[in-house]
C-alpha positions as CSV (number, residue, x, y, z in Angstrom):
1,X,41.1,-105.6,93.6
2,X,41.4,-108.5,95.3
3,X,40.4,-110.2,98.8
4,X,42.7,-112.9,100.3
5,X,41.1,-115.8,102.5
6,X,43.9,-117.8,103.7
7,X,41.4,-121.0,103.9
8,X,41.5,-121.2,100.7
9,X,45.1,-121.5,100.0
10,X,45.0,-123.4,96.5
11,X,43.4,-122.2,92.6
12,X,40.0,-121.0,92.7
13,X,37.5,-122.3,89.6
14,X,34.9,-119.6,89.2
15,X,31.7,-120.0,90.1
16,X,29.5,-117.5,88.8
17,X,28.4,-114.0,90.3
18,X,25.2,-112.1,92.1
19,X,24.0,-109.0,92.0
20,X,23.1,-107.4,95.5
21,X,21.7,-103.7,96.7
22,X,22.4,-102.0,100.2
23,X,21.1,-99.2,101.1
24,X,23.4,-97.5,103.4
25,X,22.8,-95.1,106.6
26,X,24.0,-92.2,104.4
27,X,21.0,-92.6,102.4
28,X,22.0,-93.4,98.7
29,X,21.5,-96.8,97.5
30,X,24.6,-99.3,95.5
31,X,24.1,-101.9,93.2
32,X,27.3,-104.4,93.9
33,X,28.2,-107.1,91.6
34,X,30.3,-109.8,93.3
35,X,32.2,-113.2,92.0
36,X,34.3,-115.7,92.6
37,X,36.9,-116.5,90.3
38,X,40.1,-118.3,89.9
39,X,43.0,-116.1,90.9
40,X,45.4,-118.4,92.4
41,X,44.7,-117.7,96.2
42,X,42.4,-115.3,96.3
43,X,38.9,-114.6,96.1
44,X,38.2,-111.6,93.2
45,X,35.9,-109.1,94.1
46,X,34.1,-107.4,91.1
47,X,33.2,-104.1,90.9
48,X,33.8,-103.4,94.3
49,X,32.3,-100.3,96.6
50,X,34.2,-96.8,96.6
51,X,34.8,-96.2,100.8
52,X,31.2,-95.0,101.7
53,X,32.1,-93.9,105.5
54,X,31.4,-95.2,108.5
55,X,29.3,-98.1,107.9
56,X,30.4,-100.5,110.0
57,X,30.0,-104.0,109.2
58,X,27.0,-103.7,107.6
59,X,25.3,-107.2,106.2
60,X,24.5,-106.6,102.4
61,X,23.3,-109.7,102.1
62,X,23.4,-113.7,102.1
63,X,24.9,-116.2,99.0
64,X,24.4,-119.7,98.3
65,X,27.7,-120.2,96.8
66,X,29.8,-123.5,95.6
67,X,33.6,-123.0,95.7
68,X,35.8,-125.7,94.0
69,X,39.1,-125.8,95.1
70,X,41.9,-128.3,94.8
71,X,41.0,-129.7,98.2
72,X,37.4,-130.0,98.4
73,X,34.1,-129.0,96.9
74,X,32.5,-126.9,99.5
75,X,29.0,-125.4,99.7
76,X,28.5,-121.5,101.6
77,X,26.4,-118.9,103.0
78,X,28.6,-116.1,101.5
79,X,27.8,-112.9,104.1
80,X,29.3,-109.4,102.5
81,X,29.7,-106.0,104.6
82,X,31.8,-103.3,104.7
83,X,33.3,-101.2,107.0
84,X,33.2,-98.1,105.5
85,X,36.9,-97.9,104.6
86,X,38.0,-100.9,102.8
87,X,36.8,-103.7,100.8
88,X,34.3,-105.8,101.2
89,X,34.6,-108.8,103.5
90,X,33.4,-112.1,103.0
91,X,32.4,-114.5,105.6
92,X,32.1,-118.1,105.1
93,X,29.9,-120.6,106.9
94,X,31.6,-123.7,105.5
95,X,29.5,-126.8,104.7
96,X,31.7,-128.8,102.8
97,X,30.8,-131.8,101.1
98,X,34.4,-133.4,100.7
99,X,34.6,-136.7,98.5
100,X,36.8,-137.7,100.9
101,X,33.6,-138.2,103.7
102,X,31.5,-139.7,100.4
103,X,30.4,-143.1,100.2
104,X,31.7,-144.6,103.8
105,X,32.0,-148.5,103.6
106,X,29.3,-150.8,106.0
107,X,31.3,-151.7,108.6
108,X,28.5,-154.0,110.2
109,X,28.3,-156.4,107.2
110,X,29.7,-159.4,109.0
111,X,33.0,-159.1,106.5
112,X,35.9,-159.5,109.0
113,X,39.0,-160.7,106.7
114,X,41.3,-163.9,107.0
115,X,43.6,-162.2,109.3
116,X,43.7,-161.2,113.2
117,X,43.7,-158.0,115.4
118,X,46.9,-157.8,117.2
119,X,48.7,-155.2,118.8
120,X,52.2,-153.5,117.2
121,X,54.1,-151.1,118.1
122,X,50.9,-149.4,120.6
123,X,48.4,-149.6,117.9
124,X,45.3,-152.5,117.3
125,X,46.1,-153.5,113.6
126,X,44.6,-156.4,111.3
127,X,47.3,-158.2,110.8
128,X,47.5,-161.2,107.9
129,X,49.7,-163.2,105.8
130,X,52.6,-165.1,106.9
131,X,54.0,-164.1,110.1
132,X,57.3,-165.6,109.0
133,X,57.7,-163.3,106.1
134,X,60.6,-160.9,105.9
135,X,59.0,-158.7,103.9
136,X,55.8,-156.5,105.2
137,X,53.5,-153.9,103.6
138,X,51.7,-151.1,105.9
139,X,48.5,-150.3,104.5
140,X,46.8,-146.8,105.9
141,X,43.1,-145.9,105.9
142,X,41.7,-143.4,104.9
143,X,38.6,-141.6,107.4
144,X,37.0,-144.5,107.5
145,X,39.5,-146.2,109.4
146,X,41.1,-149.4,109.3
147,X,37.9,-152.2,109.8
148,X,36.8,-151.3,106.7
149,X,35.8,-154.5,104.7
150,X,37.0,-153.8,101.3
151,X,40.2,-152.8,102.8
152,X,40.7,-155.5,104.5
153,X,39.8,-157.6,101.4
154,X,42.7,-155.9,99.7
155,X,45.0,-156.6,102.5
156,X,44.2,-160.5,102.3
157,X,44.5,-159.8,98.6
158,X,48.3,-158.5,98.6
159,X,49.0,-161.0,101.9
160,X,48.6,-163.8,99.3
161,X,51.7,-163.0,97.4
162,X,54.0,-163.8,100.3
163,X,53.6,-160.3,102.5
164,X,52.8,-159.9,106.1
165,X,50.7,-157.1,106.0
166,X,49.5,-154.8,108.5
167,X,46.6,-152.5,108.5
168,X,46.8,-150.1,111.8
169,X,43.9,-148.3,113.9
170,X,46.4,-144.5,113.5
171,X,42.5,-143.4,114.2
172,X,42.2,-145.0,117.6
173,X,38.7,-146.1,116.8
174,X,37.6,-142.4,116.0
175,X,36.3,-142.9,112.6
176,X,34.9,-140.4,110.5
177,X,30.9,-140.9,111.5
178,X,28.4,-138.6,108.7
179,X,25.9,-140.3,110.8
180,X,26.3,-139.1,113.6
181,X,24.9,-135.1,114.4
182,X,28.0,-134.2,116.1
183,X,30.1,-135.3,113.9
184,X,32.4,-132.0,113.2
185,X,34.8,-132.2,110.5
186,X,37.1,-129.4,111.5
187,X,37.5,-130.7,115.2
188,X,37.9,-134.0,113.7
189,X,40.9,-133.4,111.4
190,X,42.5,-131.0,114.0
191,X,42.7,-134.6,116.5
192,X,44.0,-136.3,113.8
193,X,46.6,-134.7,112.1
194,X,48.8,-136.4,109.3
195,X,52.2,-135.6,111.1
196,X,51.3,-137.7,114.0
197,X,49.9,-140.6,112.3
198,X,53.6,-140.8,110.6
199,X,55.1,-140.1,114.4
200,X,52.7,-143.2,115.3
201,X,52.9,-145.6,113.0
202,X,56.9,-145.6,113.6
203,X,56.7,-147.6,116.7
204,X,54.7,-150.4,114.4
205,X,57.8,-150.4,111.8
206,X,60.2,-150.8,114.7
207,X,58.0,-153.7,116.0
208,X,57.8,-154.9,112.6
209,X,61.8,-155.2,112.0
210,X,62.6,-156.5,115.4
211,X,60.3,-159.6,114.3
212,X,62.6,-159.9,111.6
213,X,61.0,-158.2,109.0
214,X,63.7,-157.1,106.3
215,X,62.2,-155.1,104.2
216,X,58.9,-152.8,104.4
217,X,56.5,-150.9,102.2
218,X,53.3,-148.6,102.7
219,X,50.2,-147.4,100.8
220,X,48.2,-145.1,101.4
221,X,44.3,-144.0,100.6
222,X,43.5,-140.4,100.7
223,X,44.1,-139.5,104.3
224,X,46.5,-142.1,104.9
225,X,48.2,-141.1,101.5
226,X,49.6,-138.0,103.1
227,X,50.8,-140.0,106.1
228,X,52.9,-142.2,103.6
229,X,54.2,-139.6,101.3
230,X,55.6,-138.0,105.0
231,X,56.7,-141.9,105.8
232,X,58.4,-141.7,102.1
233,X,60.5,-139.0,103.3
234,X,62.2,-140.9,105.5
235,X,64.2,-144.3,105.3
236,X,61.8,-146.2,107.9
237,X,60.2,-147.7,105.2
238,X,61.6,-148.8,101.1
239,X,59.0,-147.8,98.5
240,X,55.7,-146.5,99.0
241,X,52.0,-146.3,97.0
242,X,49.4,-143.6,97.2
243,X,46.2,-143.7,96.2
244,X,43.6,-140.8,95.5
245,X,45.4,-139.0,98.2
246,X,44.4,-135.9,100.0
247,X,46.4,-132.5,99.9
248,X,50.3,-133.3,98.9
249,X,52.3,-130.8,99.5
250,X,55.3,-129.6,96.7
251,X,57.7,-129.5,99.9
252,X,56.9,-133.2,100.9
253,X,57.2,-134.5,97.4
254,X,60.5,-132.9,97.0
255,X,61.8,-134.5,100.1
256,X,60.5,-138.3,99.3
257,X,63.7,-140.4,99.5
258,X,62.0,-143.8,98.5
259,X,60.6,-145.1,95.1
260,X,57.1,-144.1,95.2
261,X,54.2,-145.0,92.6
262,X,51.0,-142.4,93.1
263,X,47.5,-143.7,91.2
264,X,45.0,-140.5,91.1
265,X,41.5,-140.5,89.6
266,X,40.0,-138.5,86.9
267,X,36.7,-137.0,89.1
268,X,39.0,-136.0,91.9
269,X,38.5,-132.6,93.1
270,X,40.7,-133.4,96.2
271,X,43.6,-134.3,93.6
272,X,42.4,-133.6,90.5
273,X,44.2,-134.6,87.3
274,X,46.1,-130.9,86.9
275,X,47.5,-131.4,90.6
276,X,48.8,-135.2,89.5
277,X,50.5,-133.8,86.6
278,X,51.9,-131.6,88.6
279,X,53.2,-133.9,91.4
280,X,54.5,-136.1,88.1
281,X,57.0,-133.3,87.2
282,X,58.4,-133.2,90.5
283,X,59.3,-136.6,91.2
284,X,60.4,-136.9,87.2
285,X,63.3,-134.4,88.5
286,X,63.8,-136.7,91.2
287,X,66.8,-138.7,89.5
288,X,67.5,-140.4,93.2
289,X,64.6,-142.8,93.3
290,X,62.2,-144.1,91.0
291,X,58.4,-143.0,90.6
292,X,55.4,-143.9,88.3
293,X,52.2,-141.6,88.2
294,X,49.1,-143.1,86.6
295,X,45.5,-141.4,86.0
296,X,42.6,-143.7,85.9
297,X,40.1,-142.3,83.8
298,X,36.1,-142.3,84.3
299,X,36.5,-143.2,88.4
300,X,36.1,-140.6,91.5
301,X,38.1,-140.3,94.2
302,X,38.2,-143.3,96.8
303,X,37.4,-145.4,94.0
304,X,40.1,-148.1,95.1
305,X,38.3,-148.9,98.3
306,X,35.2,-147.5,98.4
307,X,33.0,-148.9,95.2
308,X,30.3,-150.7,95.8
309,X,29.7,-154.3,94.7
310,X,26.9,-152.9,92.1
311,X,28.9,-150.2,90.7
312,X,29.4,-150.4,87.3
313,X,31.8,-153.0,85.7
314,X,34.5,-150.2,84.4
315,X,34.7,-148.5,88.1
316,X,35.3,-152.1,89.6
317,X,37.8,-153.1,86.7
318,X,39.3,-150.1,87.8
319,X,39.5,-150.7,91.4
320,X,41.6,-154.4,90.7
321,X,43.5,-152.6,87.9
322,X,45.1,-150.1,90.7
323,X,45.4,-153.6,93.3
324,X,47.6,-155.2,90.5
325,X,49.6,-151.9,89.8
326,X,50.2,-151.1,94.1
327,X,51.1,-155.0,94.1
328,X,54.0,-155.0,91.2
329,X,55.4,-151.9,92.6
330,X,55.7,-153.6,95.9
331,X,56.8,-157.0,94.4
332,X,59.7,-154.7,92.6
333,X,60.9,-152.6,95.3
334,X,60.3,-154.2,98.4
335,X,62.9,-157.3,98.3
């Protein structure tokens, strides 16, 4: 027997089981043994209650649970009743702890980049490199948004090799604030929704070409690596680059139209290595336009612009090694 929670559309890892006992109004008393286990979208329920009448949603008890998914790691209270005539239900009070809200850059260290902050297409940007260029590169934040100093760095990094790059606000200032008590994750992503960044960031590319910009590429870091690969789908823009992206969907893969180089980390439980391969196989079917996939072992998710200065030398190595690799792609395919 199985119970389906919609939320948590992708493969479950189990976690481990309890042990709980309800008495119930009828008087007789039920051990219940409960787990959650991988069963593609569902959660299992072990050794489940025969219907025990009218109960009525009955608490049987409380569960400090951890549920890995392909999305996020996220922590529960797991609350379990019945209703006397089905299964049990299970009621989640979500506290996630996704990597992609771990480890947010300083933005007050003083670290402001070579470049400007202009205005294109509707949207503040940090703009840098040669304004005379014909060929540009979009880069997209992730939560953080786009003042971040060691994205920035990167930006002035890839300007250097002849690119006008642009690094828009598709945040509005609304960064992702852990600091803050308010902060609310859900009500945050609901205001900021990939399919609207990509709606927004089309004006810039039209800006962009009417300053005679010929040729134009994008990458992407975790949230703003699901706005390029629905960028990618289009022709607004010529070859694209993700990095540790958030949650690709098979449908947008299939529909990229551009050459398009993804670089995943191994401790990535927002894209973990299984969902890489898979994306791999996709575009490797994809004989229209040209892909490379690439795994970087030993570094977590975010790693490309979110290590710290004193992280260790392998994690930082890393960090350039994926720089270099986003840079070649773009040298090849945006000419």
């Amino acid at each position: 027997m199985s119970l389906y929670v919609s939320m948590y559309a992708n493969a479950m890892h189990c976690v481990g089981f309890c042990l709980l006992s309800q008495t119930f109004p009828q008087g007789c008393s039920r051990d219940f043994a409960f787990g959650l286990g991988r069963d593609d979208d569902m959660v299992a329920v072990l050794s489940p209650p025969q219907k025990m009448g009218p109960v009525h949603m009955k608490w049987l008890g409380w569960v400090w649970v951890k549920v890995r998914t392909s999305a996020l790691i996220s922590y529960h209270f797991l609350g379990l009743s019945m209703d006397g005539t089905t299964m049990p239900y299970a009621y989640f009070l979500t506290m996630s702890s996704s990597q992609c809200f771990q480890n947010p850059p300083n933005l007050n260290t003083g670290i402001h980049g070579t470049g400007t902050v202009q205005e294109l297409g509707g949207l503040n940007s940090y703009v840098t490199g040669s304004p005379d260029s014909k060929l540009a590169l979009i880069l997209v934040s992730d939560v953080f948004g786009y003042e971040a100093p060691k994205l920035r760095k990167l930006a002035d990094k890839v300007a250097a090799s002849g690119f006008l790059v642009v690094v828009p606000d598709l945040l509005y200032g609304d960064y992702a604030d852990l600091h803050n008590p308010q902060f609310d994750r859900d009500s945050w992503g609901k205001a900021h929704g990939k399919d609207k960044a990509c709606e927004d960031t089309k004006p810039l590319i039209a800006a962009l070409k009417s300053k005679g910009v010929k040729s134009i590429g994008a990458a992407g870091f975790c949230w703003g690596g699901v706005v390029v690969v629905k960028l990618a789908i289009s022709s607004d823009i010529q070859a694209a680059v993700i990095l540790h992206p958030g949650s690709i969907s098979d449908d947008d893969i299939k529909e990229v139209k551009i050459p398009v180089a993804i670089l995943g980390a191994e401790i990535d439980h927002i894209f973990p290595p299984e969902r890489l391969k898979q994306i791999e196989e996709i575009l490797s079917s994809k004989s229209e336009c040209e892909s490379f996939v690439k795994l970087f072992s030993g570094v977590k998710h975010g790693w490309t612009v979110r290590y710290d200065d004193d992280d260790d030398e392998g994690t930082i190595k890393s960090a350039k090694e994926a720089h270099q690799d986003m840079l070649s792609w773009f040298i090849k395919h945006v000419k």
